[in-house]
N, C-alpha and C positions, 0 to 999 in steps of 0.2 A: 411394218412401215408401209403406207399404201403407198402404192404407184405415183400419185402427182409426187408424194416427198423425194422417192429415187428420181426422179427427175431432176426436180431442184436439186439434188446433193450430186450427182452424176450432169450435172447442166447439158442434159440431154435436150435437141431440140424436139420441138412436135411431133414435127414428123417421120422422125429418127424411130423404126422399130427397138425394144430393146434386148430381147431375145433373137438370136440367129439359128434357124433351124439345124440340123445335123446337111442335109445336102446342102446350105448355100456355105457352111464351113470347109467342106469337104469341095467345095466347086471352088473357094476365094486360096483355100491352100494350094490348090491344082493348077490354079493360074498359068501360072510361070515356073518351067523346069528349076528344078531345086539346085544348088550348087553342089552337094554333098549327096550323096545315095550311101548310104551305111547298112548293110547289110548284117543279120547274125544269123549263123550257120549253127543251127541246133540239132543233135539226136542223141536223145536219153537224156539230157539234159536241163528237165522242168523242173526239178530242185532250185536251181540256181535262173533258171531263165527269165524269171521277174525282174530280177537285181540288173543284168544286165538289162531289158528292152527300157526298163527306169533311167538307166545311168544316160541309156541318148536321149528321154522327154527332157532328163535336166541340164541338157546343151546350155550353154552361154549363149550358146551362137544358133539364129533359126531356122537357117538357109540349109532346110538337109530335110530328107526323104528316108524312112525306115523300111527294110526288107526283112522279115521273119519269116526263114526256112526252113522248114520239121522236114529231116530226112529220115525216113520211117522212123520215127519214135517210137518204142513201145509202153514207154509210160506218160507221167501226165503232159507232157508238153502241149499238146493240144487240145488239152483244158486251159492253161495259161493263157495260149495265144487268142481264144473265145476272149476271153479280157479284152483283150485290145481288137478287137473284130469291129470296123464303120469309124475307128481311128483315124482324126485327120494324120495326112503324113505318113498313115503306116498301111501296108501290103501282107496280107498271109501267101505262102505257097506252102504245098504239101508235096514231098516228092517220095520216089519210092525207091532210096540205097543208092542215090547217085553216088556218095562219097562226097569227100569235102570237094575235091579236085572240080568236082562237077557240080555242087552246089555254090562255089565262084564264077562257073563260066554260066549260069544260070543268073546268077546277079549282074553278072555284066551284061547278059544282053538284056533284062529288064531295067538294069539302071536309066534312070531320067537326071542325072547327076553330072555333072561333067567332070568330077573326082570320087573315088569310092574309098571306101574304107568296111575295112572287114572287122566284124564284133565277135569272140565265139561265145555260144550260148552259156560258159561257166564262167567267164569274165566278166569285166565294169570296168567303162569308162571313169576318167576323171569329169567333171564337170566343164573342163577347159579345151578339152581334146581338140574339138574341131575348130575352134576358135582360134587355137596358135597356132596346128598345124597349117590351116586353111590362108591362115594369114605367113605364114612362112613361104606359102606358095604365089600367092600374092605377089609379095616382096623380091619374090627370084623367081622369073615367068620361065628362066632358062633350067630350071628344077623341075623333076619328072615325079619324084617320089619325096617324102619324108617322114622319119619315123622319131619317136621318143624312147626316152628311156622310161621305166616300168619299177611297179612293186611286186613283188612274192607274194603271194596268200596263202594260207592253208586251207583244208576242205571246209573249215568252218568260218573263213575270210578274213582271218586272222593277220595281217602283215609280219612278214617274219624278215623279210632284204627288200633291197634295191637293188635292181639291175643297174649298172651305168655304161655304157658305152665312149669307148675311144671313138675320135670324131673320125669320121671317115674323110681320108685323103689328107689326114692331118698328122695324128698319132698311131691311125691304123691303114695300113693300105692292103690290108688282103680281101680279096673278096670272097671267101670261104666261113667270114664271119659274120651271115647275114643279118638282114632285122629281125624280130619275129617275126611270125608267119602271118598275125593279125595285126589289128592297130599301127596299121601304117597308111597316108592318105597318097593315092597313087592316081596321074589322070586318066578316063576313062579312056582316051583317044591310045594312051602307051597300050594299056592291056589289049588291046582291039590290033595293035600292030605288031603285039608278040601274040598274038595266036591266043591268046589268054593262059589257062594253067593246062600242061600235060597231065594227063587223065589214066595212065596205063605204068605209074612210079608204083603207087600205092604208101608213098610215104613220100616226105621232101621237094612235094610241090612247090612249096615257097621258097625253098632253094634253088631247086631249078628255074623259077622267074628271077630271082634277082640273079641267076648266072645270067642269065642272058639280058635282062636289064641291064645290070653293069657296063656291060659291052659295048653300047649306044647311047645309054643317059646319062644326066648329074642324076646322083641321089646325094641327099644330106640326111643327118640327122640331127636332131635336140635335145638336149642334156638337160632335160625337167620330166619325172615322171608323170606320166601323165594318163594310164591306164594301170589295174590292179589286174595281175596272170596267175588265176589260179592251178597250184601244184597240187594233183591228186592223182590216185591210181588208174584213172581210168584215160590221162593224159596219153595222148598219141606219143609222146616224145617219149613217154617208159619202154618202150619197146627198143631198144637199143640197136639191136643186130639190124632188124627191119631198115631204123634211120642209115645205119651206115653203107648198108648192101646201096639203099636208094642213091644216097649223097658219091656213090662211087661212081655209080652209072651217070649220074648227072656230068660228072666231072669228066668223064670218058669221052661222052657225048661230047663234051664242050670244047673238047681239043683235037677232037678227031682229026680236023680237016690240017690242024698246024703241027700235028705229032711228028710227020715228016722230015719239019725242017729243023728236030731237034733230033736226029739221029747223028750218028750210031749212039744205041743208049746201052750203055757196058755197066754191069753187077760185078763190083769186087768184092772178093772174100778175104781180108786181110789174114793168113797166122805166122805166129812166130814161136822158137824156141822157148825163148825165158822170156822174163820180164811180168806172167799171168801169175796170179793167183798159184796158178801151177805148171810147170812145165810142160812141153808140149800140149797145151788146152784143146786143141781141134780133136785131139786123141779121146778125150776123155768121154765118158759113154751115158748119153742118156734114150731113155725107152729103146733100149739095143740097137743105139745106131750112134755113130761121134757123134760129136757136135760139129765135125765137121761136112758130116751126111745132110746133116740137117738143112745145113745152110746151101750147101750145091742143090739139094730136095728143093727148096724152096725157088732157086732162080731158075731151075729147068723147067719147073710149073707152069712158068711163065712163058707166053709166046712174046712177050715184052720186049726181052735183051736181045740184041743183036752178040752181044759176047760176056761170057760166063768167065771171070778171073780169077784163081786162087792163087793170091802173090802168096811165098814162101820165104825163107832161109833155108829151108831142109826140103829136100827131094821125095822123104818121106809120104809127104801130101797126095805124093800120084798116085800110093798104093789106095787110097780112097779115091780119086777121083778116076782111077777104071775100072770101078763097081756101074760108072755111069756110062752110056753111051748117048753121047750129043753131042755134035759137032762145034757147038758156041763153045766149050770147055775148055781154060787150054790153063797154063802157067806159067807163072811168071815170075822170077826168082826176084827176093828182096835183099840187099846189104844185110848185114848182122847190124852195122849202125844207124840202119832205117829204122829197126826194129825198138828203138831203146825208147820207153816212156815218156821221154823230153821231147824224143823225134818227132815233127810233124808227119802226117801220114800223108804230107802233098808230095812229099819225095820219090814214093815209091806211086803212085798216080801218073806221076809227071812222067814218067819213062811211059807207061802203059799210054798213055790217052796220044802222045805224041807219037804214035806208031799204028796207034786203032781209029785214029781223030783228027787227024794235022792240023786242020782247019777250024778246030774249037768251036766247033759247032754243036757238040752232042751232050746229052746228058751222062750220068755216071751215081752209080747206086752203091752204096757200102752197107755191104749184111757183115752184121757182126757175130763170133761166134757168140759173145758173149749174151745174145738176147736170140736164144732158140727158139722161144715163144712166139716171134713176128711171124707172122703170115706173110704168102704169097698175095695174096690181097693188098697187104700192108706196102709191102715195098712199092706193089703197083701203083697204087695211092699216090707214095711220095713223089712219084714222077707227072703223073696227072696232076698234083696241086702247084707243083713247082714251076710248069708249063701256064697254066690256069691264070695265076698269078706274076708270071713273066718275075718270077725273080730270083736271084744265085742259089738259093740253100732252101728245103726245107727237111725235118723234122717232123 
């Protein structure tokens, strides 16, 4: 078709060029700061890294700015990212093993966005993403953060669930169940006044930001999936022990300053006669030691408890618990019809805590024999979540 015809069919005027070179595209997107900076955190990841930098070109929405950051890659990703290299809209950086932790605090200060959103290099947006977030934020200016619910993929992108989400502050109110770590639209101004993400966890970044998020903002979330999380082995979150060591110290951290005013924090050991499986259960012996060793082992570990309690019916108990020498130790006799299966065990509390606690101020931890296998870690835990989350009980 010659030129005058596109004219007439494009009713282009005369003087109207109608090619736009590559710099005056690259100068008219540049304009004006983008509303969205969407950043993908990539390394090793150039399998899949296509699929994602595609899923933000097919935005709904055009108001947004792309970051591709190859944290030493050793394979192709940075052939991929040549692709897209003089991209209106989009930025290469190449870094050398920041970590993710430090490939966000890198996106926030080059973001020109005044909301960010994180992509990782083995996921996909929905097409809608920033378009309903962006507009959820819109609609509630007093909203810091928002995130959606999500699909499962397998290595080969396969959907296999749905994640969904209780609404927060609605159905769910503990904040120990955060968003993902990605795909969440958050303003640049919040990240910029928590410091951005701690650098020195080596897992559970994104937990430790929405701990202390929580603290000072609204966040909401949306009950429409709206990004595809791919599950494979080479996911961060496989590594288990790692996540949990992290998400402890997070939680440590976040109550330090109010652990005080939740003392004295007392460990009881409940045992009794009959009523177990077997009688006298504290007795019975595993890896050559009670179960009763076990469980005083476990609360002396601990610099946590201000007092170690083994309520009883039998006196017996002592002869284990002066194998131990440490002063929090002590005992504490139980009724015979405290002891009975119907019994509540707030009976035999209620004497202890009213003589260690007057003032119901404190926490109170219950190891049982019956689960040898909790860690000192573990119990420590439940006190940290239960503080964290300001609420009666946890589990």
């Amino acid at each position: 078709m010659p030129v005058s015809a596109l004219k007439d069919y494009y009713a282009i005027e005369e003087n109207t060029p109608i090619w736009l070179d590559t710099k005056t595209m690259m100068d008219q997107s540049t304009a004006k700061k983008p509303k969205i900076t969407v950043y993908i955190a990539c390394h090793n990841y150039g399998q899949y890294l296509e699929r994602a930098i595609e899923s933000v070109l097919r935005q709904t929405m055009d108001d947004w700015e792309l970051l591709i950051i190859n944290d030493n890659s050793t394979d192709n990703t940075s052939d991929i990212m040549k692709l897209y290299e003089g991209a209106p809209r989009i930025r290469l950086f190449h870094t050398e093993g920041l970590g993710l932790p430090g490939v966000c605090n890198l996106a926030i200060k080059e973001a020109r966005g005044e909301r960010l959103i994180r992509l990782d290099g083995d996921d996909i947006f929905d097409e809608n993403i920033l378009l309903v977030l962006s507009n959820y934020l819109d609609r509630n200016p007093n909203c810091s953060m928002v995130f959606p619910d999500y699909y499962l993929m397998d290595q080969q992108g396969n959907v296999f669930s749905q994640e969904r989400r209780e609404k927060i502050h609605g159905n769910n109110h503990l904040l120990d169940v955060p968003a993902n770590g990605a795909c969440f639209l958050i303003k640049k101004e919040v990240l910029e006044n928590l410091n951005g993400y701690r650098e020195d966890l080596g897992a559970q970044d994104g937990f430790d930001l929405w701990t202390r998020l929580m603290a000072d903002y609204k966040v909401a979330n949306i009950n429409l999936p709206l990004f595809y999380y791919r599950r494979h082995g080479k996911n961060l979150t496989e590594n288990s022990q790692h996540i949990i060591d992290a998400r402890r110290r997070i939680k440590f951290d976040a109550i330090e300053e109010t652990l005080k005013k939740h003392r004295p924090i007392i460990a009881y050991i409940p045992c009794r006669v009959h009523y177990d499986f077997s009688s006298n259960l504290w007795k019975r012996s595993l890896r050559e030691k009670s179960l009763l060793e076990h469980c005083i082992d476990k609360c002396v570990n601990s610099p946590l408890f201000d007092h170690i309690i083994v309520g009883a019916d039998t006196l017996q108990v002592k002869t284990v618990m002066q194998k131990f020498n440490d002063p929090r130790l002590s005992f504490a006799g139980r009724h015979p019809e405290d002891t009975m299966r119907s019994a509540s065990l707030t009976q035999s509390l209620e004497r202890i805590i009213q003589e260690l606690d007057p003032e119901y101020q404190g926490t109170t931890v219950i190891s049982y024999l019956q689960a040898p296998f909790v860690k000192t870690e573990t119990l420590e835990e439940a006190v940290a979540t239960l503080l964290l989350n300001d609420v009666s009980s946890s589990m």
